[in-house]
VEXTI-541008 format. One record per atom (N, C-alpha, C): x, y, z; atom name. Coordinates in Angstrom, 3 decimals, padded with zeros to 6 digits. Layout:
- X  Y  Z  CA
...
END
This chain:
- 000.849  -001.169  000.000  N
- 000.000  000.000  000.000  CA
- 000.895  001.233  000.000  C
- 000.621  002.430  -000.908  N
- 001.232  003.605  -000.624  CA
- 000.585  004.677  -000.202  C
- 001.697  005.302  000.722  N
- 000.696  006.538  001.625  CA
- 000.917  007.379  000.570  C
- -000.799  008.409  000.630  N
- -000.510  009.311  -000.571  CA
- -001.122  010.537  000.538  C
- -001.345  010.622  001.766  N
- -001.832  011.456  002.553  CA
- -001.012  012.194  001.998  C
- 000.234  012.395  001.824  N
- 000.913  013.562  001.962  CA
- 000.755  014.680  000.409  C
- 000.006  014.220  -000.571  N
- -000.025  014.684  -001.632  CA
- -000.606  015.607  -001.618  C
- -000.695  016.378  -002.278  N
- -001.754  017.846  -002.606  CA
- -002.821  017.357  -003.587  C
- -004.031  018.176  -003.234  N
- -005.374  017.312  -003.843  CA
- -005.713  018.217  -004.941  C
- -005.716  017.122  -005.831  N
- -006.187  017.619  -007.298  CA
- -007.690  017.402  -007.354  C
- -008.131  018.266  -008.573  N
- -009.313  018.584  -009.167  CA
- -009.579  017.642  -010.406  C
- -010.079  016.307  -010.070  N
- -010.045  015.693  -011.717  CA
- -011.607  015.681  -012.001  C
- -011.925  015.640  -013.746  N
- -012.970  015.429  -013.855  CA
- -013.015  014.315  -014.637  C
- -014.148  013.403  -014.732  N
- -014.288  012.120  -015.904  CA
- -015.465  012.412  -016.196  C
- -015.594  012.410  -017.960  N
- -017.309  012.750  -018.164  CA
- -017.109  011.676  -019.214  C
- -017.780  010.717  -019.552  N
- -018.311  009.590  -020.872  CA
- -019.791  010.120  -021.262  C
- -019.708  009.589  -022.743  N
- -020.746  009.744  -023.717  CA
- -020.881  007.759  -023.652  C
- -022.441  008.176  -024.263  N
- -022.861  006.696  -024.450  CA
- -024.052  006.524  -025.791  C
- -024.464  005.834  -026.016  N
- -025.219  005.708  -027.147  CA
- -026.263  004.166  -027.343  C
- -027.244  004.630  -027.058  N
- -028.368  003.760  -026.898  CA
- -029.425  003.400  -028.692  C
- -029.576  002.638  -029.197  N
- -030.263  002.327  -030.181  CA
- -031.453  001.631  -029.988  C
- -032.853  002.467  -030.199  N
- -034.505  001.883  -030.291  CA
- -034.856  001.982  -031.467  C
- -036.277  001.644  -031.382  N
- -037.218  001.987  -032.182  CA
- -037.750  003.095  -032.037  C
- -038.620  004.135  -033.109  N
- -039.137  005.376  -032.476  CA
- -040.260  004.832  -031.804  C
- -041.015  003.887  -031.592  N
- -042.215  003.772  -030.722  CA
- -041.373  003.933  -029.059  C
- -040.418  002.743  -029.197  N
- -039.650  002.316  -027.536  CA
- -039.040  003.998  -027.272  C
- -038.516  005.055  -027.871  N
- -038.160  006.008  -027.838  CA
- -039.211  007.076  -027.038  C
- -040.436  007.189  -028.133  N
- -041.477  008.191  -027.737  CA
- -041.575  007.294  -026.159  C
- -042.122  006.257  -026.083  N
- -042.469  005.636  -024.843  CA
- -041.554  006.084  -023.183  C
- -040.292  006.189  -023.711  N
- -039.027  006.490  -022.723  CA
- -039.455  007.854  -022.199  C
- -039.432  008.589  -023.582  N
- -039.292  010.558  -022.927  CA
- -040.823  010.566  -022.613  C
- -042.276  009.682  -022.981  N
- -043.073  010.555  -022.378  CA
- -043.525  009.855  -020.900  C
- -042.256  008.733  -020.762  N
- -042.879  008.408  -019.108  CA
- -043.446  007.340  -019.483  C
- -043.892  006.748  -020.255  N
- -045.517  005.828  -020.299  CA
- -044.959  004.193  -020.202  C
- -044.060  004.161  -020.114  N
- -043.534  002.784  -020.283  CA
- -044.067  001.973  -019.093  C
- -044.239  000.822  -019.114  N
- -045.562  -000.089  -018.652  CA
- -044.693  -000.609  -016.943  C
- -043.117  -000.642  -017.282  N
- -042.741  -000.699  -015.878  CA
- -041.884  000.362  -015.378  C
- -042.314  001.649  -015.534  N
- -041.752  002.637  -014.813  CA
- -041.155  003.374  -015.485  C
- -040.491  004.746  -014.749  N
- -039.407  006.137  -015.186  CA
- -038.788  004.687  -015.694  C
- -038.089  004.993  -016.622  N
- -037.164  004.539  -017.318  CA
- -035.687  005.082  -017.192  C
- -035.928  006.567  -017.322  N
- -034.613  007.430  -017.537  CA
- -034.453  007.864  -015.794  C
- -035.125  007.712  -015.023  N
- -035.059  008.088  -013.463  CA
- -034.319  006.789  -012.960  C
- -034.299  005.249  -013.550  N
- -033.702  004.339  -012.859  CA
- -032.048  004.173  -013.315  C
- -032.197  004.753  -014.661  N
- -030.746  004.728  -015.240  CA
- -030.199  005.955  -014.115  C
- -030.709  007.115  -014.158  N
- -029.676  007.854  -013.376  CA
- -029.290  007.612  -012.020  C
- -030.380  006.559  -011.477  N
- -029.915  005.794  -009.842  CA
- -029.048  004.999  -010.379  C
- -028.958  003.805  -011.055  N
- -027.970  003.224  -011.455  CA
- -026.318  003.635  -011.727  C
- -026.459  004.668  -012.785  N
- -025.294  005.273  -013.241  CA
- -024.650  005.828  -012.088  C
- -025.455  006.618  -010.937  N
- -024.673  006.911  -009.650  CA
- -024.620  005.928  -008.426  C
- -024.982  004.956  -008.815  N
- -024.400  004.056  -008.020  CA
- -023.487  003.600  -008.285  C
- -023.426  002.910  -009.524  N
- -021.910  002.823  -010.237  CA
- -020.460  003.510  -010.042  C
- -020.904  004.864  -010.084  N
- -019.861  005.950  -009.621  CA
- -019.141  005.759  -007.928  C
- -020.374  005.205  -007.484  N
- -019.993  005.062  -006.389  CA
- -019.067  004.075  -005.688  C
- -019.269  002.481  -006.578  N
- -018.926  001.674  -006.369  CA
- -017.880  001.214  -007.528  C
- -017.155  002.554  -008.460  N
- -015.814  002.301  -009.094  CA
- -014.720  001.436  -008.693  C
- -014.619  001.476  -007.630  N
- -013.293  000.470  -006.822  CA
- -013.580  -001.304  -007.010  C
- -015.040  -001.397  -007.163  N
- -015.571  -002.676  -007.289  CA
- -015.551  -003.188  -008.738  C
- -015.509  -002.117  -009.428  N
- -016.106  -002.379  -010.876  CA
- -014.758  -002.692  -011.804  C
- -014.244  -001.523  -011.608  N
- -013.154  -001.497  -012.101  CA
- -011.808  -001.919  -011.699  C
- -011.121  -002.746  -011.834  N
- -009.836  -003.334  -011.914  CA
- -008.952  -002.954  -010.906  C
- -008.182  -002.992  -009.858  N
- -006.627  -002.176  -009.687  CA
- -007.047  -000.719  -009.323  C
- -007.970  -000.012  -008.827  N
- -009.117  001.241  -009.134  CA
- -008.911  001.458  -007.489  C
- -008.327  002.394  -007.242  N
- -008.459  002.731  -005.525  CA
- -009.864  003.683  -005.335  C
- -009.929  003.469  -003.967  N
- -011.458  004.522  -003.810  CA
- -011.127  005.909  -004.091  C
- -012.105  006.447  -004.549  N
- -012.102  008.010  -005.034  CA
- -013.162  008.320  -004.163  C
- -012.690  009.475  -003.784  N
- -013.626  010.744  -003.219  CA
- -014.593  011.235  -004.112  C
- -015.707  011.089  -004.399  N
- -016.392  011.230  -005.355  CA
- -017.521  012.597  -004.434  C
- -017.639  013.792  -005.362  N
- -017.970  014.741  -004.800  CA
- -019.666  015.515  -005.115  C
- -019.657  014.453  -006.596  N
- -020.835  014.768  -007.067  CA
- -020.609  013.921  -008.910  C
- -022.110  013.405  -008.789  N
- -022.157  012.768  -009.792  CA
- -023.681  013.155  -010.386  C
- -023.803  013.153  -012.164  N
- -024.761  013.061  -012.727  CA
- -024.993  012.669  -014.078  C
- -026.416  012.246  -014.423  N
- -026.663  011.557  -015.168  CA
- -027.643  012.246  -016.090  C
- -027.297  012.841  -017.522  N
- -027.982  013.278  -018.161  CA
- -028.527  012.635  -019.344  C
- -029.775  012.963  -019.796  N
- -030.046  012.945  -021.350  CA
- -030.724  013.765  -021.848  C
- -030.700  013.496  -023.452  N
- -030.587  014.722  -024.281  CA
- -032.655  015.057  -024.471  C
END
């Protein structure tokens, strides 16, 4: 293990793009809510910040990060 207490704390940011492919029916269905089991786009953004949260698990060799704020947009 290495001590890094002694370092000076940087400002990093990580932002990813992603890209999802429907149909326009499954599409309209998403943005107007109506989908038969729920927000659709409200469970992805619990998901996606949970994820954030649990980077150290997910990812490889990945020490815990101080994570200060996370979000989940679409267009």
């Amino acid at each position: 293990m290495v001590d890094v207490a002694g370092k000076d704390e940087t400002k990093r940011i990580a932002v990813t793009h992603g890209f999802i492919s429907m149909n326009a029916e499954a599409f309209l269905a998403v943005r107007e809510g109506s989908v038969k089991k729920g927000d659709v786009l409200g469970i992805a953004r619990v998901a996606g910040i949970m994820a954030v949260k649990k980077t150290p698990e997910l990812i490889p060799l990945c020490h815990t990060l101080q994570v200060t704020s996370a979000g989940i947009d679409s267009p």
